[in-house]
C-alpha positions as CSV (number, residue, x, y, z in Angstrom):
1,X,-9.6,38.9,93.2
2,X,-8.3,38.0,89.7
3,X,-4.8,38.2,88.7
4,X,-4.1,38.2,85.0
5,X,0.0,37.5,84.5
6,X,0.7,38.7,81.1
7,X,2.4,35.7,79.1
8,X,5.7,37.2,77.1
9,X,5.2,37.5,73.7
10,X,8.5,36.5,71.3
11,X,9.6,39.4,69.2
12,X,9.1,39.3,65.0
13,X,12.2,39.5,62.9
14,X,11.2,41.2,59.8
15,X,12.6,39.0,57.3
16,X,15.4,40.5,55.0
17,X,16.5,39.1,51.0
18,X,19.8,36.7,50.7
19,X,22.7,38.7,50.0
20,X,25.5,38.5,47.1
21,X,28.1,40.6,46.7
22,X,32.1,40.5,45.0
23,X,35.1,39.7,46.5
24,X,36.1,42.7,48.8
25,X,32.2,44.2,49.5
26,X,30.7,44.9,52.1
27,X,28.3,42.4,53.3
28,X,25.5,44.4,54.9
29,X,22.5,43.0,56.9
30,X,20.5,45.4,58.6
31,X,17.9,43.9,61.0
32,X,14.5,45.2,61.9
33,X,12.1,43.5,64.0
34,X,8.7,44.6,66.0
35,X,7.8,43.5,69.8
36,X,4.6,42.4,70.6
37,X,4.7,43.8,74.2
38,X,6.8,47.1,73.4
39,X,10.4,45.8,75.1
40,X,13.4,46.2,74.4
41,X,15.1,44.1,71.8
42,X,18.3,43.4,71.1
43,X,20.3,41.3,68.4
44,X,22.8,38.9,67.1
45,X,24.6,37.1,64.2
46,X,26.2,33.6,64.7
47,X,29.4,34.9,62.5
48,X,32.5,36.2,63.7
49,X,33.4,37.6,60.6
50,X,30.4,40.1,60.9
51,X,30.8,43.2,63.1
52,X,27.9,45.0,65.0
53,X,27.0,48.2,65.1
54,X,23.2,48.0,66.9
55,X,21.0,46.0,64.3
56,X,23.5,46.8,61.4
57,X,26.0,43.5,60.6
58,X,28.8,44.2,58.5
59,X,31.0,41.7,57.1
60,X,34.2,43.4,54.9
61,X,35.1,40.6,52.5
62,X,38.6,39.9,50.9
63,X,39.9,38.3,47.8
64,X,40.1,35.0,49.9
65,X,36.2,35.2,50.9
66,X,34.4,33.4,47.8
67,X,31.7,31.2,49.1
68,X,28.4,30.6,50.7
69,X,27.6,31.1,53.9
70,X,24.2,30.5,55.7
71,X,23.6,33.4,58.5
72,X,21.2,33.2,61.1
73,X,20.6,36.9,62.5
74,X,18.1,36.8,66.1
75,X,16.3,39.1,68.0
76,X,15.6,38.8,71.5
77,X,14.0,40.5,74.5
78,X,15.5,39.5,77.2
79,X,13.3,36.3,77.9
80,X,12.3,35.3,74.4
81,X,14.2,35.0,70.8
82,X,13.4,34.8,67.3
83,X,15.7,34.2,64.1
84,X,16.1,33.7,60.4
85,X,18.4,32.4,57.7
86,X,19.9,34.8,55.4
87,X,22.4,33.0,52.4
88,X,25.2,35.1,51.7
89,X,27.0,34.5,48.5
90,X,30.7,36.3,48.0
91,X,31.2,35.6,44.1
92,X,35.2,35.0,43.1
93,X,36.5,38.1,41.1
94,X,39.7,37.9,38.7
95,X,42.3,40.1,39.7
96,X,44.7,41.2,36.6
97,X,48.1,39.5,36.2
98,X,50.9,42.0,37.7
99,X,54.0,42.5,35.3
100,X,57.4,43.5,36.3
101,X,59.1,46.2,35.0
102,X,60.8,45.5,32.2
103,X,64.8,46.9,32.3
104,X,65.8,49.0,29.4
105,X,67.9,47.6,26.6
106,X,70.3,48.8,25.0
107,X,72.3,47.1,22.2
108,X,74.6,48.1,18.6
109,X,73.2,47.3,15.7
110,X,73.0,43.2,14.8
111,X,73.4,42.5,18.3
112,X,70.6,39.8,19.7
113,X,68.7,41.9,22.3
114,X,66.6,39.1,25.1
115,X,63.8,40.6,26.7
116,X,62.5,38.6,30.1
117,X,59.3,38.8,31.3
118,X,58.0,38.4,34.4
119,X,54.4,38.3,36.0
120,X,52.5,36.4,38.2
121,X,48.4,36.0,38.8
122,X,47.5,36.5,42.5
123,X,44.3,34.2,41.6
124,X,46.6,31.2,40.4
125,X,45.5,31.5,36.4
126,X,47.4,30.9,33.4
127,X,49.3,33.5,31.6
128,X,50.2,34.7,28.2
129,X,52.9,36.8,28.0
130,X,53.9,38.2,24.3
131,X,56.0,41.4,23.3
132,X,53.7,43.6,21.2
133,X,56.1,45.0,18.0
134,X,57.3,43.4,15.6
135,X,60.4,44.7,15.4
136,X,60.9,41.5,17.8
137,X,60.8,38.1,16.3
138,X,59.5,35.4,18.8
139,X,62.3,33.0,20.5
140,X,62.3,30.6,23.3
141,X,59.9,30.8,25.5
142,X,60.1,29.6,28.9
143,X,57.1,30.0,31.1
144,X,56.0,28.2,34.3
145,X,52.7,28.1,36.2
146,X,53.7,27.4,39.5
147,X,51.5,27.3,42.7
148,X,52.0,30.8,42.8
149,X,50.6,32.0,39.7
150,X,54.3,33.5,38.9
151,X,55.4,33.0,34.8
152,X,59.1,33.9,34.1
């Protein structure tokens, strides 16, 4: 009598594109692989920042996300895996400048009127505050770029 074992074949991942998305996408990798000897497969991603919904990775990105980041997704049956690389790129994108509310003013005629303005750029960049009318003529300007993007 013969006895054939039957040698476990590994499973395929199908390969999937390198990803890029903005600053607070949804990184999505969606996995598919076939199984040479029909079992079950299961899978993974070596990234906490992904969650898993069966083959389905989702990463939720944030303003403080902008990078590259080399992902390996793998499939396995139980005895055997297989993997790939996937690059995902999270591109930087420019938030707008946030101003302050500027308090009414109220004055008699010939008195000097000071506006202050305030903003600040979440993302650190310079700003360039002017008053648009020209009722206003420009005086001193004092403006900061501290570490916090904040110009007074």
């Amino acid at each position: 009598m013969v006895s054939v074992l039957r040698e476990n074949r590994p499973p395929v991942l199908e390969p999937f594109p390198d990803v890029t998305v903005n600053e607070t996408d949804a990184v999505i990798i969606s996995a598919s692989a076939t199984e040479p000897d029909g079992d079950n497969v299961t899978f993974s991603i070596n990234d906490a920042r992904f969650s898993q919904a069966n083959n389905v990775f989702t990463f939720q990105t944030g303003f403080e996300d902008a990078g590259q980041y080399a992902v390996s997704a793998l499939v396995s049956d139980g005895q055997v895996q297989a993997g790939t690389e996937v690059s995902v790129t999270v591109l930087e994108i420019n938030r707008p400048p946030v101003l302050e509310a500027v308090a009414d003013i109220a004055g008699t005629e010939f008195d000097m009127l000071f506006v202050t303005l305030r903003a600040s750029d979440a993302d650190g960049d310079l700003l360039d505050l002017a008053l648009n009318d020209s009722r206003w003529v420009a005086g001193p300007l004092n403006l900061s770029n501290s570490s916090n993007g904040t110009a007074a």
